[in-house]
Every structure is written in C-alpha cells, then in structure tokens.
mmCIF file of the N, C-alpha and C atoms, coordinates in Angstrom:
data_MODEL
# 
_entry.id   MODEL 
# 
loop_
_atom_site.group_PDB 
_atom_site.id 
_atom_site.type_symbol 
_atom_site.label_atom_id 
_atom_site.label_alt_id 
_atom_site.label_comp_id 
_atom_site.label_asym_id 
_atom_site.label_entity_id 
_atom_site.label_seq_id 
_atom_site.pdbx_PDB_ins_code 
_atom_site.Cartn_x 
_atom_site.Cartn_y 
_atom_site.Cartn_z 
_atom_site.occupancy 
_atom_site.B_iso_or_equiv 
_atom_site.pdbx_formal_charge 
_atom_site.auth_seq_id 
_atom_site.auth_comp_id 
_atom_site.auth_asym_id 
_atom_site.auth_atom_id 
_atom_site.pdbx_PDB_model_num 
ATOM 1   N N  . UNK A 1 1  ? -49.490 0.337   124.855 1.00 0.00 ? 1  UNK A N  1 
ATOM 2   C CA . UNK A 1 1  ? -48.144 0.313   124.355 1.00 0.00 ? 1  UNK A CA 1 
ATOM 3   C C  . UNK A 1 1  ? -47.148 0.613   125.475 1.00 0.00 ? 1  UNK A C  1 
ATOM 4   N N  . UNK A 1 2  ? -47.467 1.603   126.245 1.00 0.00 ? 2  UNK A N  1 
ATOM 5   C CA . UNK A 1 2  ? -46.373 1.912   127.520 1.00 0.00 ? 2  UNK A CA 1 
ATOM 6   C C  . UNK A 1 2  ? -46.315 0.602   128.433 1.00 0.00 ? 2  UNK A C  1 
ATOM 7   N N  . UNK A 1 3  ? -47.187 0.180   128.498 1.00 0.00 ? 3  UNK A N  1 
ATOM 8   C CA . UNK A 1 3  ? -47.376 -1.036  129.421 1.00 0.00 ? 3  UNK A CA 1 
ATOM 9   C C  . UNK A 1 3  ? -46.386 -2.257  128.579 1.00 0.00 ? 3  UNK A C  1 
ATOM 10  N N  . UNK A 1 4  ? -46.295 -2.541  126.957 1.00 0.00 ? 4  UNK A N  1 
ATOM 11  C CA . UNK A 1 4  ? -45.523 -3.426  126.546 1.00 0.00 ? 4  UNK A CA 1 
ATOM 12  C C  . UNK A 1 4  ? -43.919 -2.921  127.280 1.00 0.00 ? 4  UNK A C  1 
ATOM 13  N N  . UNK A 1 5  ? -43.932 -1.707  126.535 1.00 0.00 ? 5  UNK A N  1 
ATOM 14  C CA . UNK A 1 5  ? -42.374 -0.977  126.620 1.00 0.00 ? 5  UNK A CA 1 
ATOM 15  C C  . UNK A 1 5  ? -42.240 -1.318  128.614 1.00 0.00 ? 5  UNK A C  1 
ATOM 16  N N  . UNK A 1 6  ? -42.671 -0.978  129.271 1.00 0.00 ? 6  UNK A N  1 
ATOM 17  C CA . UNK A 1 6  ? -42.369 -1.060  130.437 1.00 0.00 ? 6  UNK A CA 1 
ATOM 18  C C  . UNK A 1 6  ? -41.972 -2.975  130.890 1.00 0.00 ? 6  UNK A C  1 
ATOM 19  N N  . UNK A 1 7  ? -42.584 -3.560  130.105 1.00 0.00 ? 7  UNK A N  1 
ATOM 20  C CA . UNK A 1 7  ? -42.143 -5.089  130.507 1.00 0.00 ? 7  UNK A CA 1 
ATOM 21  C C  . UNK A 1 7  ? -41.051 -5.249  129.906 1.00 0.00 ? 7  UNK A C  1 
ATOM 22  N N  . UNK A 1 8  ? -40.882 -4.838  128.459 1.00 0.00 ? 8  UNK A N  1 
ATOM 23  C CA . UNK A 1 8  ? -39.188 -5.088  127.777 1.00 0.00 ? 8  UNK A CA 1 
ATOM 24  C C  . UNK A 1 8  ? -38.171 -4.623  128.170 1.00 0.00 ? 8  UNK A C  1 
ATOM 25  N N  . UNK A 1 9  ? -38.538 -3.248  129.232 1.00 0.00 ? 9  UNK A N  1 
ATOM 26  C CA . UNK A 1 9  ? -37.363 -2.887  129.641 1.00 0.00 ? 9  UNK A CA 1 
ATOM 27  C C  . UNK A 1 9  ? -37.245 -3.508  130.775 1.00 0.00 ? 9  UNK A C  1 
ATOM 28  N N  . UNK A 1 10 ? -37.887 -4.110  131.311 1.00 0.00 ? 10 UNK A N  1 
ATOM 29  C CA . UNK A 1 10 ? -37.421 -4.899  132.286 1.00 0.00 ? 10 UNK A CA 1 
ATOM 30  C C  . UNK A 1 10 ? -36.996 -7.128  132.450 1.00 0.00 ? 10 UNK A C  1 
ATOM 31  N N  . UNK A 1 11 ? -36.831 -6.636  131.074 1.00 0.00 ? 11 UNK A N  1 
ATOM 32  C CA . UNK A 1 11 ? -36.074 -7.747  130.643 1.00 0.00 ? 11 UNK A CA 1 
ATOM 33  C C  . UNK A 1 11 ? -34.684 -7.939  130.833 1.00 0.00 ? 11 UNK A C  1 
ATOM 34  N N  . UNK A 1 12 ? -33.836 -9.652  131.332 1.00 0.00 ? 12 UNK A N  1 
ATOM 35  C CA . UNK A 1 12 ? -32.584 -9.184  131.625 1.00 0.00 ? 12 UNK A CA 1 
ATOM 36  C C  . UNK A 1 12 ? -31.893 -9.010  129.977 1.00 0.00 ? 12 UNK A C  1 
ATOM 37  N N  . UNK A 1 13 ? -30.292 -8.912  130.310 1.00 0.00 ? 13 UNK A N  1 
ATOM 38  C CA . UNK A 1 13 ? -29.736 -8.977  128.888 1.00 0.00 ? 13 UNK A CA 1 
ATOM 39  C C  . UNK A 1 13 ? -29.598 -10.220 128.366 1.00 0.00 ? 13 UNK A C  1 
ATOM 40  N N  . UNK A 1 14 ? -29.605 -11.161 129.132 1.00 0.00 ? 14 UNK A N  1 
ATOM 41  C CA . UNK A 1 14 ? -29.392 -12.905 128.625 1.00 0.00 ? 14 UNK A CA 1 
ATOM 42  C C  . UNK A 1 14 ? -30.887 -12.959 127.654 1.00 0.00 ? 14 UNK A C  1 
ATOM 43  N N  . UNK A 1 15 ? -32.237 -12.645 128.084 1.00 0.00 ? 15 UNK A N  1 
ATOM 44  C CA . UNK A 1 15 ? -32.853 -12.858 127.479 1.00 0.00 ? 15 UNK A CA 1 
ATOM 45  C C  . UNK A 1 15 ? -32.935 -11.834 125.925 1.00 0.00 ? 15 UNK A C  1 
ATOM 46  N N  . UNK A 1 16 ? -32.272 -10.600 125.904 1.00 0.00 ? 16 UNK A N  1 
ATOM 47  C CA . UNK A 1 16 ? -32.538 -9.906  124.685 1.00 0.00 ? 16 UNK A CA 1 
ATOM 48  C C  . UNK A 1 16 ? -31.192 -10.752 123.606 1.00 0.00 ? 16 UNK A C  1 
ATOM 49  N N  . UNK A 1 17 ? -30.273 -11.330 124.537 1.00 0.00 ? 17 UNK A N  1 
ATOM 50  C CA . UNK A 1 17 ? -29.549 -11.744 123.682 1.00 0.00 ? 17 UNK A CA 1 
ATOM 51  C C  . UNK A 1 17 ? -29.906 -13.287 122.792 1.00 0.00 ? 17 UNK A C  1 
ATOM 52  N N  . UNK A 1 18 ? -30.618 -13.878 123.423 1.00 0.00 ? 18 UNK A N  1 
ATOM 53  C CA . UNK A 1 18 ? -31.488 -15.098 123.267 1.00 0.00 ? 18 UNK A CA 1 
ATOM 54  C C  . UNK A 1 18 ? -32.267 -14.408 122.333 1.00 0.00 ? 18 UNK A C  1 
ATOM 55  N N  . UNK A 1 19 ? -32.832 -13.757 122.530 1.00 0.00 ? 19 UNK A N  1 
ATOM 56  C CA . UNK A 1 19 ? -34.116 -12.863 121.284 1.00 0.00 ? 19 UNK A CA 1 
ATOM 57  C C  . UNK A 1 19 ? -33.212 -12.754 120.032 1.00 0.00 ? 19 UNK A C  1 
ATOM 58  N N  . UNK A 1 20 ? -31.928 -12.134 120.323 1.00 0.00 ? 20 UNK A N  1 
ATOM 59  C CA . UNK A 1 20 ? -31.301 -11.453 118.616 1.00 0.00 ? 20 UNK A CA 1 
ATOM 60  C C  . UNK A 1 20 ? -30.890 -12.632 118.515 1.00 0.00 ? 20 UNK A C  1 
ATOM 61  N N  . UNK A 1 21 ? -30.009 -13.564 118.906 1.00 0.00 ? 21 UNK A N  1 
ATOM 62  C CA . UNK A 1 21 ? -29.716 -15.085 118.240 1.00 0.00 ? 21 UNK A CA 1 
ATOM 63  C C  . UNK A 1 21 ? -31.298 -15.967 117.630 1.00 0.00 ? 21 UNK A C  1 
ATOM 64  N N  . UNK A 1 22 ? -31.820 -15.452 118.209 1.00 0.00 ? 22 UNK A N  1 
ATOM 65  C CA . UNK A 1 22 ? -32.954 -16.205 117.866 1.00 0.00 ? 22 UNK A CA 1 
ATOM 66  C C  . UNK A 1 22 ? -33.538 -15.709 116.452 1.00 0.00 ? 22 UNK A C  1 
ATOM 67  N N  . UNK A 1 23 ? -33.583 -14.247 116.357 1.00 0.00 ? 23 UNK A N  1 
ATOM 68  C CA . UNK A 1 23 ? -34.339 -13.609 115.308 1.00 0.00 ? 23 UNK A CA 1 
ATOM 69  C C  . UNK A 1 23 ? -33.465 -13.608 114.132 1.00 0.00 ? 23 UNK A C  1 
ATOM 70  N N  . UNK A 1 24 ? -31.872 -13.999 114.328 1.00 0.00 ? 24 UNK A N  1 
ATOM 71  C CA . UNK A 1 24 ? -30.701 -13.866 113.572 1.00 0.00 ? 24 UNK A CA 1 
ATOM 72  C C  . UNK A 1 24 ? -30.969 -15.342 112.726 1.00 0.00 ? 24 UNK A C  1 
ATOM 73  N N  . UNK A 1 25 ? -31.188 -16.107 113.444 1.00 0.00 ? 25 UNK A N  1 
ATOM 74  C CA . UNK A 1 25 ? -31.498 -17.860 113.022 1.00 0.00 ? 25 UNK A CA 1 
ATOM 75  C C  . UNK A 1 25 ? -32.339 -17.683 111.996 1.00 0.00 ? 25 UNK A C  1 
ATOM 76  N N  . UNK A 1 26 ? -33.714 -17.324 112.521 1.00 0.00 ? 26 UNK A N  1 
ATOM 77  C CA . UNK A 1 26 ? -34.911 -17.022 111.927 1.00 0.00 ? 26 UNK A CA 1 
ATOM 78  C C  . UNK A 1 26 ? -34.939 -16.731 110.654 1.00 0.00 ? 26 UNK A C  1 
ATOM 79  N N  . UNK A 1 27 ? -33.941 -15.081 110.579 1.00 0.00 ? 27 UNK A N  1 
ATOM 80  C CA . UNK A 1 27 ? -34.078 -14.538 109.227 1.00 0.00 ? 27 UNK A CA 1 
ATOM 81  C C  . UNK A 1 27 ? -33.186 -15.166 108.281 1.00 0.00 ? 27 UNK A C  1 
ATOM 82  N N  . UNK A 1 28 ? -31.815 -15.208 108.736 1.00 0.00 ? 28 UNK A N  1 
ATOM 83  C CA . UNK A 1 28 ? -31.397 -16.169 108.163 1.00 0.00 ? 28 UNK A CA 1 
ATOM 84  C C  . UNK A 1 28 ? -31.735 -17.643 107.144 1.00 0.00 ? 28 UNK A C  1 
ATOM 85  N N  . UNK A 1 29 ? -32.562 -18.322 107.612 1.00 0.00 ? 29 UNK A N  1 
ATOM 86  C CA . UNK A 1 29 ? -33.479 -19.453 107.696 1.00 0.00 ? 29 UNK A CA 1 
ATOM 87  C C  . UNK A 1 29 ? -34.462 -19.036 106.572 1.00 0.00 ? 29 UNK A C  1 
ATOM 88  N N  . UNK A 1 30 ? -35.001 -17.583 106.757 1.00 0.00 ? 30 UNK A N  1 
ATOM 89  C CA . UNK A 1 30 ? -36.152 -17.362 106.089 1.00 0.00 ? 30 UNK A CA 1 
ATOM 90  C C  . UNK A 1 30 ? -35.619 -17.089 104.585 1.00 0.00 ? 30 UNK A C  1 
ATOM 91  N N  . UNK A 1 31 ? -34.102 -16.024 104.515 1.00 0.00 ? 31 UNK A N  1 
ATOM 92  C CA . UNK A 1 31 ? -33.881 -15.733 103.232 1.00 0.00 ? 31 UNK A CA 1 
ATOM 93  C C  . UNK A 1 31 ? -32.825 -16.559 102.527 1.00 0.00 ? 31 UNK A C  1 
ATOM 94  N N  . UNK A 1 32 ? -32.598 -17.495 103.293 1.00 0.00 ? 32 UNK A N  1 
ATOM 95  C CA . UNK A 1 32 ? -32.287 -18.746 102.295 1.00 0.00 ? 32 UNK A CA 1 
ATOM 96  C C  . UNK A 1 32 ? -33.035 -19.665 101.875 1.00 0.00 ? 32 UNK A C  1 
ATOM 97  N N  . UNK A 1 33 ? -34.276 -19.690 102.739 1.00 0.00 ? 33 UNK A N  1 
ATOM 98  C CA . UNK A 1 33 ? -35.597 -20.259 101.915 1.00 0.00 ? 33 UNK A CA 1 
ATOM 99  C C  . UNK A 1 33 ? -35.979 -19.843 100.846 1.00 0.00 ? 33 UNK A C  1 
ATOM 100 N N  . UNK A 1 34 ? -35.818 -18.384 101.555 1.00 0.00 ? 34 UNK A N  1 
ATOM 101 C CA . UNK A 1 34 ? -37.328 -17.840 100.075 1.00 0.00 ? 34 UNK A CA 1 
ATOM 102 C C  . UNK A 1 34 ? -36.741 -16.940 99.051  1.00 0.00 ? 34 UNK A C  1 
ATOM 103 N N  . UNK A 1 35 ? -34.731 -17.274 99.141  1.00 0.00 ? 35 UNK A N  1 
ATOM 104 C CA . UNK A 1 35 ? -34.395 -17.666 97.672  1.00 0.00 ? 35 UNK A CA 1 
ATOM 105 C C  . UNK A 1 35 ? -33.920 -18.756 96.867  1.00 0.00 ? 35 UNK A C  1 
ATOM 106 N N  . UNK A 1 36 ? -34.119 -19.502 97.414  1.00 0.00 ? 36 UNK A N  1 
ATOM 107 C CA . UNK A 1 36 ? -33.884 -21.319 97.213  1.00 0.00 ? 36 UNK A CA 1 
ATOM 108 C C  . UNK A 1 36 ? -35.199 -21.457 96.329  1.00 0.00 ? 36 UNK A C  1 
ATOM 109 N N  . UNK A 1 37 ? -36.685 -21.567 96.787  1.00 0.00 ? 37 UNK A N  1 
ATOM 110 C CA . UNK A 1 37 ? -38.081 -21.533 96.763  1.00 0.00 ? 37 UNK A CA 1 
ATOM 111 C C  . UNK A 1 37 ? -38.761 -20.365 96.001  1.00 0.00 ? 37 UNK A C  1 
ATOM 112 N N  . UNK A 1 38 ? -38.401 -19.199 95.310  1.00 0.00 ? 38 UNK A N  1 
ATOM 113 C CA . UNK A 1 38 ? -38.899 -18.159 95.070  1.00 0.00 ? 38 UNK A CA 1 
ATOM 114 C C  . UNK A 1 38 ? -39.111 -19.094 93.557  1.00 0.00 ? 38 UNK A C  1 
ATOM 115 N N  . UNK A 1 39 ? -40.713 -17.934 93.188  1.00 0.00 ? 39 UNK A N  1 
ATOM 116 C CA . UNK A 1 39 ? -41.344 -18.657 92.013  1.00 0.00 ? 39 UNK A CA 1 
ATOM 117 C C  . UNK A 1 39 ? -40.782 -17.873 91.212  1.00 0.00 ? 39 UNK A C  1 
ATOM 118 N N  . UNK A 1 40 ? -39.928 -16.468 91.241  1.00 0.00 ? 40 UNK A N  1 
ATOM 119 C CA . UNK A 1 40 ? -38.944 -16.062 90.182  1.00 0.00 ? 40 UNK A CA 1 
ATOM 120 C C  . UNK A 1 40 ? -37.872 -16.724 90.101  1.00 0.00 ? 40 UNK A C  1 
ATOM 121 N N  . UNK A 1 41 ? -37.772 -17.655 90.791  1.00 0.00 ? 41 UNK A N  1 
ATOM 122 C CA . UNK A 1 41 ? -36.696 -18.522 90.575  1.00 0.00 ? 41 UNK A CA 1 
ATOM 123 C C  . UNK A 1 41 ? -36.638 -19.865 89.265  1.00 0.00 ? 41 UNK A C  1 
ATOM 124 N N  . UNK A 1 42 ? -37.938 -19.170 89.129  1.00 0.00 ? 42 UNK A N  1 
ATOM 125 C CA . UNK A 1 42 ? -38.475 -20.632 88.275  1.00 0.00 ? 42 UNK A CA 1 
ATOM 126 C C  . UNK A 1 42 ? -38.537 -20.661 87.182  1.00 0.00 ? 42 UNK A C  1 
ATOM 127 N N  . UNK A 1 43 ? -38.158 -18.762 86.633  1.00 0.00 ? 43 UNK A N  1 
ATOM 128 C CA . UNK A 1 43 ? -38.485 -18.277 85.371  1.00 0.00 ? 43 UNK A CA 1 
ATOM 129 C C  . UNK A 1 43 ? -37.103 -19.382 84.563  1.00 0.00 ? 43 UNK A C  1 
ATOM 130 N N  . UNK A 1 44 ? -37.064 -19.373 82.787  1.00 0.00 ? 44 UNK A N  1 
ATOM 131 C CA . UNK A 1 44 ? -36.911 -20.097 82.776  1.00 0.00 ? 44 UNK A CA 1 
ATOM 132 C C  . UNK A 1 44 ? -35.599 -18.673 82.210  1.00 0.00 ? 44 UNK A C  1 
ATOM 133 N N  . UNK A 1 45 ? -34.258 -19.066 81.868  1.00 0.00 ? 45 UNK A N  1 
ATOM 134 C CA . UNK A 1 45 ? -33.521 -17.968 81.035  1.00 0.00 ? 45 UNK A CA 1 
ATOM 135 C C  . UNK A 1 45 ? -33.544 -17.554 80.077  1.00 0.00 ? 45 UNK A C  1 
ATOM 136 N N  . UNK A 1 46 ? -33.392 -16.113 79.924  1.00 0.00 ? 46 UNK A N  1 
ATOM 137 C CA . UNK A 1 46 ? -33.471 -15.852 78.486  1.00 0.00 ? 46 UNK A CA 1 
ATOM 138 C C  . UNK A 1 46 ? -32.438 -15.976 77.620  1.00 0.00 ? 46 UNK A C  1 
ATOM 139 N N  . UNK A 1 47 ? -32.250 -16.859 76.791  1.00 0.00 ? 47 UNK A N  1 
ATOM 140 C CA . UNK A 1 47 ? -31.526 -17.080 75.305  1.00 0.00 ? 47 UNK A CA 1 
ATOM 141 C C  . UNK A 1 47 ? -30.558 -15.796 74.705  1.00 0.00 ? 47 UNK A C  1 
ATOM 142 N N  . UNK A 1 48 ? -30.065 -16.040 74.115  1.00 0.00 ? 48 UNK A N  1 
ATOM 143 C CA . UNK A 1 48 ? -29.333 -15.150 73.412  1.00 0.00 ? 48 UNK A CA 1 
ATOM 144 C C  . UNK A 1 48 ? -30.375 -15.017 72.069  1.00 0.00 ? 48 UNK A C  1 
ATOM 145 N N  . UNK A 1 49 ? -30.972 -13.579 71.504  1.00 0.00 ? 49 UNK A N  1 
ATOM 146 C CA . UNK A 1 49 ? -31.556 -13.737 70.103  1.00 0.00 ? 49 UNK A CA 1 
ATOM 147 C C  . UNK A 1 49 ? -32.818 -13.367 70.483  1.00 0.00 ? 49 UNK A C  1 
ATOM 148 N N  . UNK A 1 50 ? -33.709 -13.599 71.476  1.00 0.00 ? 50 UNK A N  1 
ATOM 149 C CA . UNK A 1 50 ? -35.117 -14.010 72.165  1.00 0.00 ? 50 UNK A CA 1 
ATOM 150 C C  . UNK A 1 50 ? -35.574 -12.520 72.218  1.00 0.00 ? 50 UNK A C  1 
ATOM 151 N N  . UNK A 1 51 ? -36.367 -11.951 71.676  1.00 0.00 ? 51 UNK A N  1 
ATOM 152 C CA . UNK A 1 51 ? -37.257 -11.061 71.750  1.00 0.00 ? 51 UNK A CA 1 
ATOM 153 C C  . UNK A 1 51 ? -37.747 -10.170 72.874  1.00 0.00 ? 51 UNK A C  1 
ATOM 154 N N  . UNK A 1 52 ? -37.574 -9.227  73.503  1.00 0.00 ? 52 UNK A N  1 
ATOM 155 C CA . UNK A 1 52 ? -38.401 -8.872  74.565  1.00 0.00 ? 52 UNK A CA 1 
ATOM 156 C C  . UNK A 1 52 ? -40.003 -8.569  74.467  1.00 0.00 ? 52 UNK A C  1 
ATOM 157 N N  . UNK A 1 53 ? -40.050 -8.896  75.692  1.00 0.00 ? 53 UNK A N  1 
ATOM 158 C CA . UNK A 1 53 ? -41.860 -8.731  75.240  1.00 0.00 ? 53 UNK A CA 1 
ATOM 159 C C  . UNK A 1 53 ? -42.199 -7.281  74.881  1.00 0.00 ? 53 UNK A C  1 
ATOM 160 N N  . UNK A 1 54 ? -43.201 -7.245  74.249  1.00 0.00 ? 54 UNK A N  1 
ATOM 161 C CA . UNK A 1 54 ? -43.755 -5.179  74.667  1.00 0.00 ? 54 UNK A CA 1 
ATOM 162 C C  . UNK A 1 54 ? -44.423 -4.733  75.616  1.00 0.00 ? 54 UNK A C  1 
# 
C-alpha cells in the first residue's frame, strides 16, 4: 500500500484532474443509467383503493 500511495503522490495535477473529470463522467453516466434501467423502475403504480400487502 505505501508503495501505491508513494506513486499517486507523485502524480502531476493535470493528471488528478483528468482522473476527477473522468470519474465525474463515469458516475454521472452510471446514475443516470441505473435510474433510467432500475428493475424498481418497472414496478407497476399503485391505484388509488388497492390493498397493501401484509
């Protein structure tokens, strides 16, 4: 692990800034997917009148 930490800190700032635009895209990307795509998305609505389950 010291050996990772010792290479990241010797990273310039162009590249950490490339990293957060990058990871910013990413997540972005990811949570408009996977609430576009979510299988609770699929439930169907509940009615006015409709019973809850027990």
């Amino acid at each position: 692990m010291l050996a990772c930490l010792y290479v990241l800190h010797g990273l310039s700032w162009i590249t950490w800034l490339v990293f957060a635009c990058w990871v910013a895209v990413v997540l972005a990307f990811y949570l408009l997917w996977g609430r576009r795509h979510s299988a609770l998305n699929a439930l169907p609505d509940v009615v006015a009148g409709d019973r809850p389950l027990p």
